[in-house]
N, C-alpha and C positions, 0 to 999 in steps of 0.2 A: 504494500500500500504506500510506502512512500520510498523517494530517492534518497541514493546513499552518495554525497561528496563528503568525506571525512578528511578533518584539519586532525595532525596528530601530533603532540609534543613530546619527544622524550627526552629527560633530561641522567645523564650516567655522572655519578663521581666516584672513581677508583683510587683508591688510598691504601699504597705499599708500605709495608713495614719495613724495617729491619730483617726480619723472621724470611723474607717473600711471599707472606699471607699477603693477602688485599682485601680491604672491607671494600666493598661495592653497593654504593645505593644508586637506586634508580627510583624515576617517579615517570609515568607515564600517563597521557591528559588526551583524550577523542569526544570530538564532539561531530555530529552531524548535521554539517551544514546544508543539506538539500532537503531538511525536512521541512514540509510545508503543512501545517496545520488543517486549514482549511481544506486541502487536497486528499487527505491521509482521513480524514472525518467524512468527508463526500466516498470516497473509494471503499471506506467502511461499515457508509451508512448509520452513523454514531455524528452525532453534534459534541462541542464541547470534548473531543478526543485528547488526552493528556497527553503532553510533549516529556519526553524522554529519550533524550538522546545525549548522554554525557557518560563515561567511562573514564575510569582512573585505577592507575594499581601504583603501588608503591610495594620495593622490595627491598630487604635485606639478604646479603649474603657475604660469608665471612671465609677466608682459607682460600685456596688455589682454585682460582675460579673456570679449569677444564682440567681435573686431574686425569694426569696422563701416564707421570712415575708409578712404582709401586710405592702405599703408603701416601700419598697426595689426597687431598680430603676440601670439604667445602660443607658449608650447613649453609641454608640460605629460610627466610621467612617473607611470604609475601602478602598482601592485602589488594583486592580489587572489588569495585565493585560496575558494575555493566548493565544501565538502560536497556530497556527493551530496544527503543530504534537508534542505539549509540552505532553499532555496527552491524554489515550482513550476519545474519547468524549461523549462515555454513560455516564461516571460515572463524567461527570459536573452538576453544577448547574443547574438546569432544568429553574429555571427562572431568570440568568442572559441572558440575549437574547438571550431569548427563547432554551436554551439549547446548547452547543457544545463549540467548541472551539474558536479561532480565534476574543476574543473578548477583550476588555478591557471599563474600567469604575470603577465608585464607589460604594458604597451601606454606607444609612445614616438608624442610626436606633433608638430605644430609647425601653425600656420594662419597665413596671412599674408591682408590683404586686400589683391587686385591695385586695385580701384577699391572709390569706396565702394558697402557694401552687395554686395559683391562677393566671396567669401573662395576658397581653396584650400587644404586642409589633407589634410597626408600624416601618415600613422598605421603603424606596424608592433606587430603583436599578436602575442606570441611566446607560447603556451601546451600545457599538457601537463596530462595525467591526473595526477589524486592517486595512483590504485590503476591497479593494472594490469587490460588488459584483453584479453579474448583474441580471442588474430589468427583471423580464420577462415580462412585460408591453413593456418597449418600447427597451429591449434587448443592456442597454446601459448598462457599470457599474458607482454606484449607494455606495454611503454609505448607511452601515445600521444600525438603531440604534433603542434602542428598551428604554421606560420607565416605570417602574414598580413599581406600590403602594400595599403594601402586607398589611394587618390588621391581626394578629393572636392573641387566642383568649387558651390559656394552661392552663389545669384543673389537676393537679397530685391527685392523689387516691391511 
């Protein structure tokens, strides 16, 4: 129902130690500038259609930030949260809840490399709807929120 031109800001600061750890924060800012209200309300057949279209995530992450050695590691923490008409919602995270828009939450993670070129990294995605949405069980609305333990398992060759 409505057009997508997105303005996107990201902004990176990497801070090396002595150690060669890097704390790395990021902050990242989308908005959608082709939405048109009145367009997205008529296409809808809904008056007074509520505009959301703004997206933000902010990250932390700490330690060697693509461990590659054996023993190289990183913990990272991040926060986001994502409108419904912020972006297409093909091209989101497929497993922060369960894919699309309209969500917000964190993701905690940690990667260690067991050999070089070798890594394992554990992630937990804890996320929830913005808006309520209705259960079709009992046709009420309904928060939805979804938790996710990811185990991966990267071999570079």
């Amino acid at each position: 129902a409505s057009d997508f031109n997105n303005l996107d800001f990201t902004l990176v600061y990497d801070i090396t130690t002595a150690s060669e750890r890097h704390l790395v924060l990021t902050a990242d800012y989308v908005t959608n500038l082709g939405y048109d209200t009145d367009i997205v309300g008529s296409n809808l057949g809904q008056a007074n259609y509520a505009k959301e279209v703004d997206g933000y995530k902010f990250e932390t992450q700490w330690g060697i930030p693509k461990p590659a050695k054996r023993g190289d590691w990183n913990v990272a923490f991040a926060y986001r949260h994502l409108e419904r008409d912020a972006v297409l919602d093909a091209f989101t995270d497929s497993d922060f809840l369960l894919g699309g828009t309209d969500n917000k939450g964190y993701v905690v993670s940690g990667e260690y490399a067991l050999l070089n070129q070798t890594t394992v990294k554990f992630s937990f995605l804890s996320a929830a709807s913005i808006n309520p949405v209705t259960d079709p069980k009992t046709n009420k609305l309904t928060d939805f929120d979804s938790d996710t333990i990811q185990l991966d398992l990267n071999l570079k060759f």
